[in-house]
Structure formats: C-alpha cells, structure tokens
DSSP file (Angstrom, degrees, kcal/mol; ACC not computed):
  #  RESIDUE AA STRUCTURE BP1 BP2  ACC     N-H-->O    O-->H-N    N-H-->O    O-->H-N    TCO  KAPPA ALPHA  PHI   PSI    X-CA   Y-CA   Z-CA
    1    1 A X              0   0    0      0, 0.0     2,-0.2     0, 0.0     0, 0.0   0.000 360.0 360.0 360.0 114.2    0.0    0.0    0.0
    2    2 A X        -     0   0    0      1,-0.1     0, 0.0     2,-0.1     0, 0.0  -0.500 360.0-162.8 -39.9 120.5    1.2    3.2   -1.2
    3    3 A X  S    S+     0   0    0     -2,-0.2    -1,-0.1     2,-0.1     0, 0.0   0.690  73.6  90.7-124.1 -32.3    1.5    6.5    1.1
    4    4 A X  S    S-     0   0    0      1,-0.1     2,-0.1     3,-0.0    -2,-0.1  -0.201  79.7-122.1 -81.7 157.1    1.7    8.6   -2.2
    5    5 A X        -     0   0    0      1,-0.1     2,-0.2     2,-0.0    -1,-0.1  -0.356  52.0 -84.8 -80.6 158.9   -1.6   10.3   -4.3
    6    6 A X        -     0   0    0     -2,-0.1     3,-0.3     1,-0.1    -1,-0.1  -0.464  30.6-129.2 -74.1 149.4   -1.7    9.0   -7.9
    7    7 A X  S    S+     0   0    0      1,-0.3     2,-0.1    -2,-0.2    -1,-0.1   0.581  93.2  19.9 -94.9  10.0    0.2   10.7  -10.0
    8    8 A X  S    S-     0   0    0      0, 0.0    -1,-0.3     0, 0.0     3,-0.2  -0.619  90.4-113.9-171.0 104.9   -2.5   11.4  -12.8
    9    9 A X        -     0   0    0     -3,-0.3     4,-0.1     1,-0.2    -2,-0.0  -0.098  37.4-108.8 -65.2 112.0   -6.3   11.1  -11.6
   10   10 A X    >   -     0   0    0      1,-0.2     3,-1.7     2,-0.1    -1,-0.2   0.014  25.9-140.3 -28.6 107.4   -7.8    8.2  -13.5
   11   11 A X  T 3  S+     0   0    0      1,-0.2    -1,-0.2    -3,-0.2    -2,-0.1   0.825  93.4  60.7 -66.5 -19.0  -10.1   10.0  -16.0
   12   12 A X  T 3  S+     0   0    0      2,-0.0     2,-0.6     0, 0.0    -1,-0.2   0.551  88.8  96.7 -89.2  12.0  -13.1    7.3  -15.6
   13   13 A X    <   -     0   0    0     -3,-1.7     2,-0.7    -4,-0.1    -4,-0.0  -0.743  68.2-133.5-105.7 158.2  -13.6    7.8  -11.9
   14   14 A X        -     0   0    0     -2,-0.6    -1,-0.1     1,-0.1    -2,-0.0  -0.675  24.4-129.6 -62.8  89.3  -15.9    9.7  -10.0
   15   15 A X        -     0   0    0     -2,-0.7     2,-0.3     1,-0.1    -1,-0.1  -0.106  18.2-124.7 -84.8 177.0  -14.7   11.8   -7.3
   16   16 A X        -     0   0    0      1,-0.2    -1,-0.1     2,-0.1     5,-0.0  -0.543  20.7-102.0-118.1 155.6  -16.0   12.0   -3.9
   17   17 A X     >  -     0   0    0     -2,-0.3     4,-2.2     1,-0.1     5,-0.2   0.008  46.2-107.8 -54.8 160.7  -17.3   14.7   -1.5
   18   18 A X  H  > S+     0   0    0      1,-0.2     4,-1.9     2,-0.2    -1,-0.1   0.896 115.1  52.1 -77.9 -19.3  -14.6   15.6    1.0
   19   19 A X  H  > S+     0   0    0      2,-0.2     4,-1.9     1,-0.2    -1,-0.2   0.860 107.1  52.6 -71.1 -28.5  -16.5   13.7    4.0
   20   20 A X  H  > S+     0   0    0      2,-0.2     4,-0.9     3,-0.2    -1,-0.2   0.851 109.4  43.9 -97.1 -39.5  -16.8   11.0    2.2
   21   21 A X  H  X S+     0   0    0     -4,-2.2     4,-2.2     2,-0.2    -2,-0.2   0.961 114.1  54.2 -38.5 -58.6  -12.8   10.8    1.3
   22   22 A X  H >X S+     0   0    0     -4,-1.9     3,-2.6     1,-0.3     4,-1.4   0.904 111.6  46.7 -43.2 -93.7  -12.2   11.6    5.1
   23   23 A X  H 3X S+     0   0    0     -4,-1.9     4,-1.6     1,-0.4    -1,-0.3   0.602 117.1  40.8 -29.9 -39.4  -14.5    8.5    5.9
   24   24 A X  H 3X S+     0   0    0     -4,-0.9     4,-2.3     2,-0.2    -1,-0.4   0.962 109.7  58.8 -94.3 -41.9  -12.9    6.4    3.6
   25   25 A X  H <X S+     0   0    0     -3,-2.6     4,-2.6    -4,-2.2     3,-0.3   0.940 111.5  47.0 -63.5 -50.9   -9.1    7.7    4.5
   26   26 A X  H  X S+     0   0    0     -4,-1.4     4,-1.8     1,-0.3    -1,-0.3   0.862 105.2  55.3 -85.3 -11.4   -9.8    6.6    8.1
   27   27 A X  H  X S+     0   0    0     -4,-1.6     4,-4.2    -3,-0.2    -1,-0.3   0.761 110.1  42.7 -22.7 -54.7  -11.0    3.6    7.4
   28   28 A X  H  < S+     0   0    0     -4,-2.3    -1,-0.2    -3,-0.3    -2,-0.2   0.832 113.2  57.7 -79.8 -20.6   -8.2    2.7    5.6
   29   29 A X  H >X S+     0   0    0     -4,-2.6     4,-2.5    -5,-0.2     3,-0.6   0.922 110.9  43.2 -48.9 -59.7   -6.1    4.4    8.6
   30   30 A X  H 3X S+     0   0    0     -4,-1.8     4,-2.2     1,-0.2     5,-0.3   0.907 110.9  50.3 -87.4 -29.6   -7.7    2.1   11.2
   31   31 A X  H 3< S+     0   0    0     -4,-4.2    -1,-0.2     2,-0.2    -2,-0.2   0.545 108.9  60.0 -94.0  25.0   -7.4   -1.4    9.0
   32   32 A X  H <> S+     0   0    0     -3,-0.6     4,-2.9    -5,-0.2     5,-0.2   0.860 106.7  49.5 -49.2 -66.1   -3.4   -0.1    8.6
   33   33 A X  H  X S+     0   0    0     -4,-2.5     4,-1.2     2,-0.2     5,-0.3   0.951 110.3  43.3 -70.7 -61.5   -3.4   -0.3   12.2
   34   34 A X  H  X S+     0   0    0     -4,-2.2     4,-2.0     1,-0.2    -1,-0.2   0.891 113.4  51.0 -70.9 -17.0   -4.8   -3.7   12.7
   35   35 A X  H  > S+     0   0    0     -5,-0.3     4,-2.5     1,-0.2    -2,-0.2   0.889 105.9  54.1 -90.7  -9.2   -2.8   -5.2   10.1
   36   36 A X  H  X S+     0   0    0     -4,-2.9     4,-1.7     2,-0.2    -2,-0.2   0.759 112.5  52.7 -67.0  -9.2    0.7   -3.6   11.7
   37   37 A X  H  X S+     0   0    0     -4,-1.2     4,-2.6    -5,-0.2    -1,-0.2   0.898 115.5  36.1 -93.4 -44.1   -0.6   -5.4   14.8
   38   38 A X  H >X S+     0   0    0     -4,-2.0     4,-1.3    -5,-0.3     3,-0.9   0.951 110.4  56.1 -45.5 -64.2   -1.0   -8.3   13.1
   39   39 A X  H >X S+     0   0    0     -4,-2.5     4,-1.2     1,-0.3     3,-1.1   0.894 113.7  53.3 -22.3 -84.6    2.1   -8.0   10.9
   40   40 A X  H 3X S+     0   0    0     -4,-1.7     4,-0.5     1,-0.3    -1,-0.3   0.618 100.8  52.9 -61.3 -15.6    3.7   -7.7   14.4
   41   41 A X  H XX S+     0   0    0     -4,-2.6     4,-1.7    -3,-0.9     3,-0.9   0.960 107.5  51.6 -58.4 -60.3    2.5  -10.6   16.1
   42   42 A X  H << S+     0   0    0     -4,-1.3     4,-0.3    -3,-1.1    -2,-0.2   0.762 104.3  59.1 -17.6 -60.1    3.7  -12.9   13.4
   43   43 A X  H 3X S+     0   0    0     -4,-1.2     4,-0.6     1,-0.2    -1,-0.2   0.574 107.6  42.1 -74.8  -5.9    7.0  -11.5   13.5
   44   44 A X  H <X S+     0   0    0     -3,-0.9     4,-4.0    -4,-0.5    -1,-0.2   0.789 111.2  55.3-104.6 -12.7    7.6  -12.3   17.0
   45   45 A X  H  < S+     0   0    0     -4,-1.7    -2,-0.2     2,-0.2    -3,-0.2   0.480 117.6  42.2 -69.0   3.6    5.9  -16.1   16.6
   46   46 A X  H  4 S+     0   0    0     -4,-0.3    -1,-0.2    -5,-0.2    -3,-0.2   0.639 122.4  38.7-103.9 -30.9    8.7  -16.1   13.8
   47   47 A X  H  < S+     0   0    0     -4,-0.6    -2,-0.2    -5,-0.2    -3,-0.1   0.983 136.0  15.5 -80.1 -61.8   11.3  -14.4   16.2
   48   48 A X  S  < S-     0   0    0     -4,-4.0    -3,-0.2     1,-0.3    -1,-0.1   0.197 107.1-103.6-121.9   4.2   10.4  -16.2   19.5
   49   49 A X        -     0   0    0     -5,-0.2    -1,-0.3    -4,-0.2    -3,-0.1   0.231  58.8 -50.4  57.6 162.0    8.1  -19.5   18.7
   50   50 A X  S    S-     0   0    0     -5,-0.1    -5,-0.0     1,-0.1    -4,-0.0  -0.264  74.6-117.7 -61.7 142.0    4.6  -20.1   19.0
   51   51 A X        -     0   0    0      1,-0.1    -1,-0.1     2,-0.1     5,-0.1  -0.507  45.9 -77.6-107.1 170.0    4.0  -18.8   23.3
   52   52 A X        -     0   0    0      1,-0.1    -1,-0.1     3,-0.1     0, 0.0  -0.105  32.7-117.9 -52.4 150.7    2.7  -21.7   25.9
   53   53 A X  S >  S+     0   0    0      1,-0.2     3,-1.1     2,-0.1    -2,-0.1   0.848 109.7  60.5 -34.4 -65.5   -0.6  -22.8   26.0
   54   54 A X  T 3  S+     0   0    0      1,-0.3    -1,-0.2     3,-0.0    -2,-0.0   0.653  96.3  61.9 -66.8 -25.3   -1.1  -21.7   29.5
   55   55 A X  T 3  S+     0   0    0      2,-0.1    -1,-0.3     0, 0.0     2,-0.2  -0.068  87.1 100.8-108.2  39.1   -0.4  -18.0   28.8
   56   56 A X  S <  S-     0   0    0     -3,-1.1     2,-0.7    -5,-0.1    -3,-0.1  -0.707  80.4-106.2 -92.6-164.3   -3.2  -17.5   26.5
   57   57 A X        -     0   0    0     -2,-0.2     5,-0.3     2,-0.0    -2,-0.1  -0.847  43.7-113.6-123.1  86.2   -6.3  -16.2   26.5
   58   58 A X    >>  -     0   0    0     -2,-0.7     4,-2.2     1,-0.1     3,-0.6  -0.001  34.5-112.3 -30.2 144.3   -9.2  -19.1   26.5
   59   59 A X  H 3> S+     0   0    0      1,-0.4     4,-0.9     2,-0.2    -1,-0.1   0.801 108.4  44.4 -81.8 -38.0  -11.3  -19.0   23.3
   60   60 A X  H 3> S+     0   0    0      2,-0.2     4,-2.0     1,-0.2    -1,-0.4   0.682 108.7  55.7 -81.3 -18.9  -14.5  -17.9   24.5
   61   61 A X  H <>>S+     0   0    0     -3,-0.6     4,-1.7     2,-0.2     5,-0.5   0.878 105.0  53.3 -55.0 -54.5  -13.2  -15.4   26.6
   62   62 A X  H  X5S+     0   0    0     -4,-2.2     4,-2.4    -5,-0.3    -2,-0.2   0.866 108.9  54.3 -33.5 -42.5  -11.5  -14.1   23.6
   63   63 A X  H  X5S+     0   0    0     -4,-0.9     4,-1.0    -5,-0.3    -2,-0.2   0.990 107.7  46.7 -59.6 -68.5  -15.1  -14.1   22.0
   64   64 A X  H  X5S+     0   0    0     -4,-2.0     4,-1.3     1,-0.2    -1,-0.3   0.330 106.3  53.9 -81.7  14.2  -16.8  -12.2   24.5
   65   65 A X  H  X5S+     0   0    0     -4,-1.7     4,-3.3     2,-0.2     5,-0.2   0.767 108.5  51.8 -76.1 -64.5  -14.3   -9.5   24.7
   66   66 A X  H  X<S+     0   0    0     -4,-2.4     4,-3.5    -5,-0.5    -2,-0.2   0.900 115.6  46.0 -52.6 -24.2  -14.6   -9.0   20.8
   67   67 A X  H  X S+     0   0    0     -4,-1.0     4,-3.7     2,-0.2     5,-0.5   0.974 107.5  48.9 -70.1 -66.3  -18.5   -8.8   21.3
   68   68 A X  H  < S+     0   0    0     -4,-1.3     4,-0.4     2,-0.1    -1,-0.2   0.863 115.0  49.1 -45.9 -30.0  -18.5   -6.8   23.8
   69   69 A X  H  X S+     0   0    0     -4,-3.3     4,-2.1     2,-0.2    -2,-0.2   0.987 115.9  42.4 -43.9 -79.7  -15.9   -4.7   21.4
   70   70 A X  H  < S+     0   0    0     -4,-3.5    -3,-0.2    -5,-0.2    -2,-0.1   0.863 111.1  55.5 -44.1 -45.7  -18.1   -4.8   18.3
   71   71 A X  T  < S+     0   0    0     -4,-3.7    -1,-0.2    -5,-0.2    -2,-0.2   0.828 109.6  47.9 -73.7 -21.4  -21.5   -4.1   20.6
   72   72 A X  T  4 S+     0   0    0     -5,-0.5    -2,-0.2    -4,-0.4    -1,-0.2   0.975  93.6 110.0 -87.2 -45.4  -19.7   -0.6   22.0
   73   73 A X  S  < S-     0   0    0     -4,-2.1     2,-0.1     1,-0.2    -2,-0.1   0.196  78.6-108.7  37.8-157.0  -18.7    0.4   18.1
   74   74 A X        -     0   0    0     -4,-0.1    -1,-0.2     0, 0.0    -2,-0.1  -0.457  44.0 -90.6-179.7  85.0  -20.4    3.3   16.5
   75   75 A X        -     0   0    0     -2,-0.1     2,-0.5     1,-0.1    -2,-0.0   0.385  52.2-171.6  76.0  83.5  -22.9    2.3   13.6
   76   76 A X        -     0   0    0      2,-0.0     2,-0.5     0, 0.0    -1,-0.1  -0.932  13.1-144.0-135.8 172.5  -20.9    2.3   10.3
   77   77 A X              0   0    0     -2,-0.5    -2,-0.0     1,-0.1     0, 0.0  -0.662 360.0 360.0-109.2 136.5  -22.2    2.0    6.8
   78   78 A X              0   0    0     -2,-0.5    -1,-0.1     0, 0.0    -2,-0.0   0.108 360.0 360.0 -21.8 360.0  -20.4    0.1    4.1
C-alpha cells in the first residue's frame, strides 16, 4: 500500500465529497493499524516460537471480549 496520491487522476472515476474521502481515509487508517498489529504478532511467533498454551487467553473469553468490542462500536455503513 502506497503512502503517495496517484500521480494522474484516473479520468473514468468519479470523485468523492470531502466527508466521504475523510470517511474512507480513516478507514483505511484504522485497517493499517490492525494489520501492523498483526504483521507484528507474526514477526515475534517467527522471532520467539509459538507462546505456551497456559499463557493464552481461553477462546471464549476471547469471543466475548470481541463482542463486547463490536457491541460498543459506533454504527458504520459500508
């Protein structure tokens, strides 16, 4: 993914309201951010091996954390 603008605006697209850039720019901001977390996770199960069993996080616990996550959210449309 590219940090640079295009360097000659594609003449068949449509451009977009400035809210609606904004909306889309942070979007793309915040799934940046979850894949550098990812990204980094991976690179220490590549640095450090896979961690013990006993020091994770049971699956359903896991579950309802993300639910509870998802349920506090904000509304957002597609």
């Amino acid at each position: 993914m590219s940090q640079q603008p295009a360097i000659a605006p594609v003449p068949d697209r449509q451009p977009l309201d400035e809210h609606a850039a904004a909306s889309i720019r942070a979007y793309a901001a915040d799934q940046r951010a979850r894949v550098d977390v990812l990204a980094s996770v991976l690179e220490d199960i590549a640095e450090h091996g896979y961690p013990a069993a006993e020091s994770g996080m049971l699956w359903e616990d896991a579950r309802d954390a993300h639910l509870a996550r998802l349920a506090d959210e904000q509304p957002r449309v597609a």
